[in-house]
Residue frames as qw, qx, qy, qz and C-alpha x, y, z in Angstrom:
[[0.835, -0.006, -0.539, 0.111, 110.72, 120.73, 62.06],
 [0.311, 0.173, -0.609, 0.709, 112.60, 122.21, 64.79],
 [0.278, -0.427, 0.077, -0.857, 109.59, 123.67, 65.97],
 [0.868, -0.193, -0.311, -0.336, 108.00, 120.47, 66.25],
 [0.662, 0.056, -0.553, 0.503, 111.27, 119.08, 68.28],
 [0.041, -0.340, 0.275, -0.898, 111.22, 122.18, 70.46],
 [0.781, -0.329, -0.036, -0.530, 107.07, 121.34, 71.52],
 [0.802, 0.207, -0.560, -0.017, 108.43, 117.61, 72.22],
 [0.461, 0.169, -0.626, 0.605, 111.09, 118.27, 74.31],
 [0.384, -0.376, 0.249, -0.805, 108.75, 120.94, 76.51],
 [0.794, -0.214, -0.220, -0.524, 105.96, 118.47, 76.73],
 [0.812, -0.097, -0.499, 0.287, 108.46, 115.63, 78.00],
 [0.127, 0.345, -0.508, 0.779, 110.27, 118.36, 80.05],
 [0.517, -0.369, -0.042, -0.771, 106.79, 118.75, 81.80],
 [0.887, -0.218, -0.208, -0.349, 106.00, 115.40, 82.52],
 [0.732, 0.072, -0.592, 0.329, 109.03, 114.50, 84.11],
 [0.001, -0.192, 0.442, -0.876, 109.16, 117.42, 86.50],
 [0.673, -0.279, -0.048, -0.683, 105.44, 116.50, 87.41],
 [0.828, -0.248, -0.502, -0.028, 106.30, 112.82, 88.30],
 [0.513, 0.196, -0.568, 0.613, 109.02, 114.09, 90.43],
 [0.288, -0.327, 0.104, -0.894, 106.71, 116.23, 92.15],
 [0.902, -0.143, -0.047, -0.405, 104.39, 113.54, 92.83],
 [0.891, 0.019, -0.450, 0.052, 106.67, 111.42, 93.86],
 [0.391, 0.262, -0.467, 0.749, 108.34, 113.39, 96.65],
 [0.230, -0.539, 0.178, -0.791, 105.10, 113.83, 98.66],
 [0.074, 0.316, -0.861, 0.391, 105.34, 112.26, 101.44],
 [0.469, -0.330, -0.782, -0.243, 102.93, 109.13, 102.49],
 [0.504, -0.661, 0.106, -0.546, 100.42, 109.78, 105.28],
 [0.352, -0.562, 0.563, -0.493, 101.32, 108.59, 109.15],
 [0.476, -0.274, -0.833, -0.062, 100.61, 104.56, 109.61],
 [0.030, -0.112, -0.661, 0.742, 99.00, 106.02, 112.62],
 [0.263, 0.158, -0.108, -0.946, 96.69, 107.95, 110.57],
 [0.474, -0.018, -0.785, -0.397, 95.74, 104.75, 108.48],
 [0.368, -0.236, -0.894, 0.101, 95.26, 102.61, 111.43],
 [0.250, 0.361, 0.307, -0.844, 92.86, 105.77, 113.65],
 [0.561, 0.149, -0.323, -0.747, 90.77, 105.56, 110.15],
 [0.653, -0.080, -0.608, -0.444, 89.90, 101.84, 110.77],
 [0.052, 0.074, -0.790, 0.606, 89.54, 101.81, 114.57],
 [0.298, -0.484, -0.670, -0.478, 86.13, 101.15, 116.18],
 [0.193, -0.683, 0.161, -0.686, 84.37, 103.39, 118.09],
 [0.080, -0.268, 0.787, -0.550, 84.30, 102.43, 122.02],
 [0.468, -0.267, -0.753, -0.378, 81.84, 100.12, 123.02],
 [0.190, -0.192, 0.563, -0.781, 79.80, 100.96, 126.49],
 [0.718, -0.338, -0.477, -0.378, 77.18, 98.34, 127.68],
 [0.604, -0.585, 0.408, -0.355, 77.01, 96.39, 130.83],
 [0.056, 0.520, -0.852, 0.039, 79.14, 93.40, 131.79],
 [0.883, -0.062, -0.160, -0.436, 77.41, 90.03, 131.47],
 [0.954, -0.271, 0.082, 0.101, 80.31, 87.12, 131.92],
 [0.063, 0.800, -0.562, 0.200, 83.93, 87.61, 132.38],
 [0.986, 0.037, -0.041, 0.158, 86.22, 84.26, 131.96],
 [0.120, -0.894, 0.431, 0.010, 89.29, 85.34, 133.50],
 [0.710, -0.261, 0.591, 0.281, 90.77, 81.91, 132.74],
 [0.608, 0.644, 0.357, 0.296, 90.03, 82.23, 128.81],
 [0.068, -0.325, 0.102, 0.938, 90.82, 86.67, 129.27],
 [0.032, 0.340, 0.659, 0.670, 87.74, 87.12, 127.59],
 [0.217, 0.262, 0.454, -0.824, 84.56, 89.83, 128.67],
 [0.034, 0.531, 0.620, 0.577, 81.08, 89.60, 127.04],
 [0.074, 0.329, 0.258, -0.906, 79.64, 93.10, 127.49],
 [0.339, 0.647, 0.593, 0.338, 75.81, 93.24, 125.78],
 [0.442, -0.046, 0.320, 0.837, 75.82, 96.81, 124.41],
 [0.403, 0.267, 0.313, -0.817, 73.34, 98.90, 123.15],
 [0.684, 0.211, -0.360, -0.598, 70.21, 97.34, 121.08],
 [0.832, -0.358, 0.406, -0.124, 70.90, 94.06, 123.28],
 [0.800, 0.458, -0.381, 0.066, 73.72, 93.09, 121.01],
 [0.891, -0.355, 0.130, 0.252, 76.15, 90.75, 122.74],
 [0.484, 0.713, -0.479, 0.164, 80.19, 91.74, 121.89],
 [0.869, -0.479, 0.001, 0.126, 82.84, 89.41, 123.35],
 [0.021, -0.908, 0.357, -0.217, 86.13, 91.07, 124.12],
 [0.887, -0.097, -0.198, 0.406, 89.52, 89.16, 124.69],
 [0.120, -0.972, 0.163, -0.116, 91.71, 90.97, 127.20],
 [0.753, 0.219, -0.373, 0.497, 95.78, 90.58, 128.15],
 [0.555, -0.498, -0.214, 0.631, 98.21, 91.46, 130.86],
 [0.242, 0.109, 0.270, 0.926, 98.67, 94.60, 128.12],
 [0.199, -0.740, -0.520, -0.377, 94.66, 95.75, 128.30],
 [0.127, -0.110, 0.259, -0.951, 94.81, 99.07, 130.58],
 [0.428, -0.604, -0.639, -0.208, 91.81, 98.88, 133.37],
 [0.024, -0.261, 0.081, -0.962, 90.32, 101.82, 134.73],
 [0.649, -0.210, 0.042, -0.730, 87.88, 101.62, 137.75],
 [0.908, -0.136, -0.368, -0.150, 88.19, 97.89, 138.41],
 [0.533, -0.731, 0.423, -0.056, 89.53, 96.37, 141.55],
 [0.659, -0.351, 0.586, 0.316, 92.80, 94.43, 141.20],
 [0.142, -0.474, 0.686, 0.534, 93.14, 94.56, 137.96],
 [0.568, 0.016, -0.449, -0.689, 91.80, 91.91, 135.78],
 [0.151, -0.237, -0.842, 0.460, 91.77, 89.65, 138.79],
 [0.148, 0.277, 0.565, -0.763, 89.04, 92.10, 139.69],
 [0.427, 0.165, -0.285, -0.842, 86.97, 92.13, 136.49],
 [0.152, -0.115, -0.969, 0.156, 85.60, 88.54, 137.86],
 [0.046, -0.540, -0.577, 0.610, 83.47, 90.59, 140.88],
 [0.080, 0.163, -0.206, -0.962, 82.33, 93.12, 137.84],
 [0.049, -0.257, -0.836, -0.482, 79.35, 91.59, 136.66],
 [0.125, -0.710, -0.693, 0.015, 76.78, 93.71, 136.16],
 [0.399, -0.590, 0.051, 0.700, 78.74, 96.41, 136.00],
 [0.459, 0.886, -0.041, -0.045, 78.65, 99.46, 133.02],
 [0.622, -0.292, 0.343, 0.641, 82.06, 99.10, 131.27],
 [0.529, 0.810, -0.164, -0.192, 83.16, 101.08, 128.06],
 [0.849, 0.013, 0.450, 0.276, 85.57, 98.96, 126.26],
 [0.116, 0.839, -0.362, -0.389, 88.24, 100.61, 123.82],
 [0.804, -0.118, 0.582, 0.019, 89.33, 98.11, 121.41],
 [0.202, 0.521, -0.509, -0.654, 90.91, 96.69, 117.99],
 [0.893, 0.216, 0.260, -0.296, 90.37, 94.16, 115.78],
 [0.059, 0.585, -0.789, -0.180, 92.67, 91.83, 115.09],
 [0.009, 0.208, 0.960, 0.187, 91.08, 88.62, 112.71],
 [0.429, -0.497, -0.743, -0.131, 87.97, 87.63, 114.06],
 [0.554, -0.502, -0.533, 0.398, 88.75, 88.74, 117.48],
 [0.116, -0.865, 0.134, -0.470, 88.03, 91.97, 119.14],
 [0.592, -0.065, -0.380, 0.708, 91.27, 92.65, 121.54],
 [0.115, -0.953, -0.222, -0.168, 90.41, 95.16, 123.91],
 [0.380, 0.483, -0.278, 0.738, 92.92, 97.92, 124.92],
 [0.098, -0.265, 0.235, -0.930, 91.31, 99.71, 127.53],
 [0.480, -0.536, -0.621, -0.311, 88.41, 98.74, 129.85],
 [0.076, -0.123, 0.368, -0.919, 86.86, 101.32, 132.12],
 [0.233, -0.344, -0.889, 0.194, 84.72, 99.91, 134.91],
 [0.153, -0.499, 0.029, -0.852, 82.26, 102.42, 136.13],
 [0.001, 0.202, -0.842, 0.501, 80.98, 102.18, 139.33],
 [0.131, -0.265, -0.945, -0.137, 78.23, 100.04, 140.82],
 [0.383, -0.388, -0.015, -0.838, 75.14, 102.26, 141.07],
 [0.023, -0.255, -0.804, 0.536, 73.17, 101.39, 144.66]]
């Protein structure tokens, strides 16, 4: 009988020191999470830019159309003035760095490239 107490106690000893273990390792980065459901950049050419809306449609590769809402927060690279200047882009190659947030792709980051002659 004692022997049988003796297994008992081990077997519980065990499983408590295993939850504790598992329960002290430490969750991954929210950074990490939100990098795992980012989408990749998007590089096409600039079709219409609605600077009253803040919105770019850039068609992409395979002629797919993506429309892109931008803010006073959207980092542009390569464009004149700013987004004041992403008006005079059309027809321009952009790559477009962006999240999703709803429906709506928010871009972060739009890098004009220049206008090939």
């Amino acid at each position: 009988m004692k022997l049988i107490h003796t297994c008992m106690a081990l077997s519980l000893a065990g499983m408590i020191s295993s939850v504790t273990i598992t329960a002290q390792q430490p969750a991954p980065p929210a950074g990490e999470h939100a990098r795992i459901q980012a989408p990749e950049p998007v590089t096409g050419e600039i079709l219409a830019v609605d600077d009253k809306a803040k919105t770019i449609v850039v068609k992409a590769s395979g002629d797919t159309e993506m429309k892109f809402s931008y803010s006073a927060e959207t980092e542009i690279v390569g464009g004149e003035k700013g987004p004041a200047g992403l008006a005079t882009s059309t027809g321009s190659i952009v790559t477009v760095t962006y999240g999703v947030h709803g429906t709506t792709n928010v871009a972060v980051k739009i890098e004009v490239k220049p206008k090939q002659k």
